[in-house]
C-alpha positions in Angstrom: -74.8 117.5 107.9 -71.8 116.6 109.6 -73.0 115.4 112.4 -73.8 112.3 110.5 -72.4 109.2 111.2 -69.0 108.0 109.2 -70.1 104.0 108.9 -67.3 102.0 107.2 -69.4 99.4 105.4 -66.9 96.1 104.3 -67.2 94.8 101.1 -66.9 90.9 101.9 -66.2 88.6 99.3 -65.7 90.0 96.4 -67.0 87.1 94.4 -69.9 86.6 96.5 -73.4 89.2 97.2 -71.5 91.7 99.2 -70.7 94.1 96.3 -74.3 93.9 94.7 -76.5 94.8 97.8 -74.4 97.8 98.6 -74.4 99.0 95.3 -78.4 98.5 95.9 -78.4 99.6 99.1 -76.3 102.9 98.4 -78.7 103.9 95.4 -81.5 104.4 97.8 -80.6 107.7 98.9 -82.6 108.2 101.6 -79.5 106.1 103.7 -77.3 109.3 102.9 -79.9 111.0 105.2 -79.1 109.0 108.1 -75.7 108.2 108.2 -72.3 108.6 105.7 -71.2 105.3 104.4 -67.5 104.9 103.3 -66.8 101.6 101.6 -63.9 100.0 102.5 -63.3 97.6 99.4 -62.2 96.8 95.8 -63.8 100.0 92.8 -62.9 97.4 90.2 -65.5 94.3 91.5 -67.5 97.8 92.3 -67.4 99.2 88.6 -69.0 95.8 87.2 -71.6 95.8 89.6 -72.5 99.4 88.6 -72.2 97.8 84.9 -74.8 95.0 85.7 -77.3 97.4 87.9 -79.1 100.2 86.4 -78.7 102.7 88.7 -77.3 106.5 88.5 -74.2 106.1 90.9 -70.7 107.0 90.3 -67.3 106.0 92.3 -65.5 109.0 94.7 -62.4 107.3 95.2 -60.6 108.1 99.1 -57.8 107.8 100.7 -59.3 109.0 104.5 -63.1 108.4 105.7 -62.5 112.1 106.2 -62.4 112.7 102.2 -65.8 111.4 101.9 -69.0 113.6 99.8 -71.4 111.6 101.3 -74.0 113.1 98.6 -76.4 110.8 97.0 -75.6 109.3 93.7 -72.1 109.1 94.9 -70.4 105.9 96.4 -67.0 107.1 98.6 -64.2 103.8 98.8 -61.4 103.3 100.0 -59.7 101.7 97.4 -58.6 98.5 99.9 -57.8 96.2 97.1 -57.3 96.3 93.0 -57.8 92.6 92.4 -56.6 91.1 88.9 -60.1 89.8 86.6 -59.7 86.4 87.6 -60.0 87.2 91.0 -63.3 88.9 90.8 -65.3 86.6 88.6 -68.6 86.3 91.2 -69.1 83.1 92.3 -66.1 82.2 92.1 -64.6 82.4 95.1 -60.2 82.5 95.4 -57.9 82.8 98.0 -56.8 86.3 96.7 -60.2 87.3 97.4 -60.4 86.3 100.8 -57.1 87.9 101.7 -58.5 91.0 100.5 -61.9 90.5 102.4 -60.0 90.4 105.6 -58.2 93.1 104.9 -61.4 95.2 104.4 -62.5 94.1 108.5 -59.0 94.8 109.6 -58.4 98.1 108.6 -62.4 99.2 109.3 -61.4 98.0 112.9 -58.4 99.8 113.2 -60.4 103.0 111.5 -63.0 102.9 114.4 -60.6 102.6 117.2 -58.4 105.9 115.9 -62.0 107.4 115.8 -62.4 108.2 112.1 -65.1 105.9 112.0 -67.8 105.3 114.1 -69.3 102.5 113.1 -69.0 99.0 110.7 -71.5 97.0 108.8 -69.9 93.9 107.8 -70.8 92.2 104.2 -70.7 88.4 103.8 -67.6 86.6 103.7 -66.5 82.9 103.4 -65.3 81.2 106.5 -63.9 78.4 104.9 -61.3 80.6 102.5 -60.8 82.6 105.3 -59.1 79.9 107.0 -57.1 78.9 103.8 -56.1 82.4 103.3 -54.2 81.8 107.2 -56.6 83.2 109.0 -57.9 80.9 111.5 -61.2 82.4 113.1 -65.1 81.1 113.1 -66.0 84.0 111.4 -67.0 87.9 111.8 -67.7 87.9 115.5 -64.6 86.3 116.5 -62.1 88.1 114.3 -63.6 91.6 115.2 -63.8 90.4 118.9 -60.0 89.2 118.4 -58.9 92.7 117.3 -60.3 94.4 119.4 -59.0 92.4 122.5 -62.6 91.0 123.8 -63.2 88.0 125.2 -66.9 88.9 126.2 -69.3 89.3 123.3 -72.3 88.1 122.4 -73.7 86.8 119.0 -77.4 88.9 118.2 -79.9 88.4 115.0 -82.4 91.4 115.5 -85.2 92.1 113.7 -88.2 94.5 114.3 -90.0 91.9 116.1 -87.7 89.3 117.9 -84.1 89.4 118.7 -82.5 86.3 119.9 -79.3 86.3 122.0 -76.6 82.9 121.4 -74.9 81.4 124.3 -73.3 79.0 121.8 -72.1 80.1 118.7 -71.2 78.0 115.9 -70.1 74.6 117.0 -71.8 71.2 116.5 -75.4 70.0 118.0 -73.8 67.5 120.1 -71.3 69.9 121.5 -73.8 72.5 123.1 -74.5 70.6 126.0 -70.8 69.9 126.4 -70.1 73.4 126.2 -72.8 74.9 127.7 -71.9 76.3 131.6 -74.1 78.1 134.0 -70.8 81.3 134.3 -72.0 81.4 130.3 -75.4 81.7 129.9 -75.2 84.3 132.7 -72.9 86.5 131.4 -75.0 86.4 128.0 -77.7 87.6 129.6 -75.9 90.2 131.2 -74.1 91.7 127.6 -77.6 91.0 126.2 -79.1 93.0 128.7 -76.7 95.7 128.9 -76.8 96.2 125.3 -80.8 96.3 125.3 -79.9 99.8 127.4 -77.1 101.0 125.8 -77.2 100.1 122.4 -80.9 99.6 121.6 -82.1 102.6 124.3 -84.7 99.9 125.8 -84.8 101.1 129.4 -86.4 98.5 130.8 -85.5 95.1 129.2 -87.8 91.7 129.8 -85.8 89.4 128.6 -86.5 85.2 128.1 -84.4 82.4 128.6 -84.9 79.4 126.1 -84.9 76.0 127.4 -81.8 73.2 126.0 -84.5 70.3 125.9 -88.0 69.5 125.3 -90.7 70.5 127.3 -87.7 72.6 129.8 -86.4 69.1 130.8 -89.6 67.9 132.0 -88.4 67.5 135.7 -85.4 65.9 134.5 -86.9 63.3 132.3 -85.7 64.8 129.2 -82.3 66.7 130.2 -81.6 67.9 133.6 -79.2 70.8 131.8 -82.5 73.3 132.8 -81.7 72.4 136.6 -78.1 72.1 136.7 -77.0 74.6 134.1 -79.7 77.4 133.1 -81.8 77.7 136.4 -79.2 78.6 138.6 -78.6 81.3 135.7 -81.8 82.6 135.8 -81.8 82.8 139.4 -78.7 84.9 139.4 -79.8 87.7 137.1 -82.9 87.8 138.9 -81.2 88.2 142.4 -78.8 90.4 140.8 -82.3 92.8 139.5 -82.7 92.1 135.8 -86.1 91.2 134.5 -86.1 88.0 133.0 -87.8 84.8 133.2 -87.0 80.8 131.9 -86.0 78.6 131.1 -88.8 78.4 129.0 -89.4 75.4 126.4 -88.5 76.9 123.0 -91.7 75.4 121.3 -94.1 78.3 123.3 -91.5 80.7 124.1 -91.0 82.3 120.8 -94.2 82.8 119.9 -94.7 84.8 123.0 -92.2 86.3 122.5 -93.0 88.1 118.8 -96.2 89.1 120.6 -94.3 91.9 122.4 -94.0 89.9 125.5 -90.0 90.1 125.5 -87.7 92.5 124.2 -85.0 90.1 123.3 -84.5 85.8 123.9 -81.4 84.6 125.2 -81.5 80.9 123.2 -78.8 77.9 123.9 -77.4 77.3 120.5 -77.2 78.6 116.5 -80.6 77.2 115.0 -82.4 77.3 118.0 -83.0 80.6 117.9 -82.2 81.7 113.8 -85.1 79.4 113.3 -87.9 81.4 114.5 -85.8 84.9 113.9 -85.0 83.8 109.9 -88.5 82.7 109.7 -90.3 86.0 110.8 -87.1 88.6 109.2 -85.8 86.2 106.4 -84.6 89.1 104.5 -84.0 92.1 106.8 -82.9 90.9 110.3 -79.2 92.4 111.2 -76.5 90.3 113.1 -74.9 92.6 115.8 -72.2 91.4 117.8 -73.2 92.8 121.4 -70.4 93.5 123.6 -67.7 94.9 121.6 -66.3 98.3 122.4 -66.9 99.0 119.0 -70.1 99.2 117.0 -70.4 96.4 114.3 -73.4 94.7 112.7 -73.8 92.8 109.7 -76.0 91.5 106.9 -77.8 87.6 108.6 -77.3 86.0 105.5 -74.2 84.1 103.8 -72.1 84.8 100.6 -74.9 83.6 98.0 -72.6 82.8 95.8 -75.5 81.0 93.3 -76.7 84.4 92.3 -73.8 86.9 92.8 -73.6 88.5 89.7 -77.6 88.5 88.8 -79.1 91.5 90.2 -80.8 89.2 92.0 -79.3 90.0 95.5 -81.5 91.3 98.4 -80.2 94.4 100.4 -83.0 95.0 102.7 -80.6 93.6 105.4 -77.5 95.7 104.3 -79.9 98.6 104.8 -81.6 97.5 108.1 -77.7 96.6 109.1 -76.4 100.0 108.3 -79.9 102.0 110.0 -78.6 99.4 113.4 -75.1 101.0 113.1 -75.9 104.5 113.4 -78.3 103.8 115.9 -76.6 102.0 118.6 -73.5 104.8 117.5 -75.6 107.6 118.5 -76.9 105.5 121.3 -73.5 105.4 122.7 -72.4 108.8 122.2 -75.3 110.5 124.4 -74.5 108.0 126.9 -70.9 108.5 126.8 -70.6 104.8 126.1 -67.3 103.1 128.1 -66.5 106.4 129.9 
């Protein structure tokens, strides 16, 4: 039994979903059979979940990943925060709350890098109160990235039957073809392609390459960032032996590519590619940040705070999230991934 998995699973915010889908997500027992989850949050905001959910679970308190049961009907935390009442009202969102999210990341990072854990599945957090809580980061990918002192990572939202790859991350519309550089979308292709292998045990990765603008460009008439920036992209990867094709024009490409014709699409900015990948896995797609020498995926969605507190939270992507982590952890071990 021990040769499952420790997966550190952070609460988020506590005010928003985060605590209800893995109160969900832990009754199902079947995720015991894969993997031991150790929560790495607050077991007061826990407790009046458990109040609002029917379901037969009970807190194990911890001090050590190490401490956890990891036996059905049991949820093991480490007890990361005691926040007072008013700070774990859901949906209401305060800056107490956000310093203890962060918290939760930090000391799951630190956790997998002394090798007590092996993995992380992240819960939704808020972005904006993370920055008024002092902590100046985009979100998830950049943090994590930050503490773990990598500067090449890649942004992934993977589902069953597409995964898209971002060369942009989270900046404006008018900024990605600013931003966008030919040294970028190359070396996304190469984490994506890497991980594809290493992570995701797909020997032989076809990937695609999303166009920026209509129709590819059209020869230039509508963009010429196909010819100056992507192309010569392309071109390298494929010099360079990796199985690829594109730029391709986004309106075709995607449905090709949920026919089994790629195994992952490298796209040019944020909605270009959650789009298509929201619209087929709206409710069990995992975001994985590729690259890191650490496992870590996450739930695709935001906080929810509208219906925190309901019940009516969905956890299919907690579970698919947490299924992702022990995969691309045993992935790595019987590759001896890094060494």
């Amino acid at each position: 039994m021990h040769e499952r998995p420790l997966v550190g699973i952070t609460m988020g915010d506590p005010a928003g979903v985060g605590p209800e889908i893995i109160v969900k997500t832990l009754a199902d027992g079947d995720i015991y059979a894969d993997c031991r989850p150790v929560v790495l949050g607050d077991p007061g905001v826990l407790s009046s979940v458990l109040a609002i959910i029917t379901a037969d679970l009970s807190l194990n308190i911890i001090s050590d990943p190490s401490d956890a049961r990891s036996a059905p009907g049991l949820i093991d935390v480490m007890a990361l925060s005691r926040l007072n009442k008013e700070h774990m009202q859901p949906g209401m969102p305060t800056v107490a709350g956000a310093r203890a999210m962060v918290e939760y990341i930090y000391r799951a990072v630190d956790l997998i890098q002394k090798g007590r854990l092996a993995a992380m599945a992240t819960c939704p957090i808020n972005k904006a109160l993370m920055h008024q809580a002092g902590f100046n980061y985009d979100g998830h990918t950049e943090l994590i990235a930050h503490l773990t002192d990598c500067d090449q990572y890649v942004m992934m939202l993977a589902g069953q039957r597409l995964r898209v790859a971002l060369v942009t991350i989270h900046c404006a519309l008018r900024e990605v073809p600013i931003n966008l550089t030919t040294d970028m979308v190359y070396k996304t292709i190469m984490i994506t392609a890497k991980a594809l292998r290493d992570d995701f045990g797909i020997k032989n990765a076809r990937l695609a390459v999303a166009a920026l603008n209509p129709h590819a460009g059209e020869g230039g008439i509508f963009g010429d960032e196909e010819e100056r920036i992507i192309s010569p992209a392309v071109k390298k990867a494929v010099t360079d032996g990796y199985d690829l094709v594109g730029p391709l024009p986004a309106d075709t490409l995607f449905f090709k590519a949920i026919s089994g014709q790629f195994d992952a699409v490298v796209v040019m900015y944020h909605d270009q590619g959650l789009i298509p990948l929201k619209l087929m896995h709206f409710s069990d797609a995992v975001n994985v940040t590729l690259g890191l020498p650490i496992v870590r995926t996450s739930v695709d969605h935001g906080t929810a705070y509208d219906i925190a507190g309901t019940g009516k939270a969905d956890e299919k992507s907690l579970s698919a999230a947490i299924r992702l982590a022990v995969t691309i952890a045993s992935n790595r071990k019987a590759t001896s991934y890094g060494k």
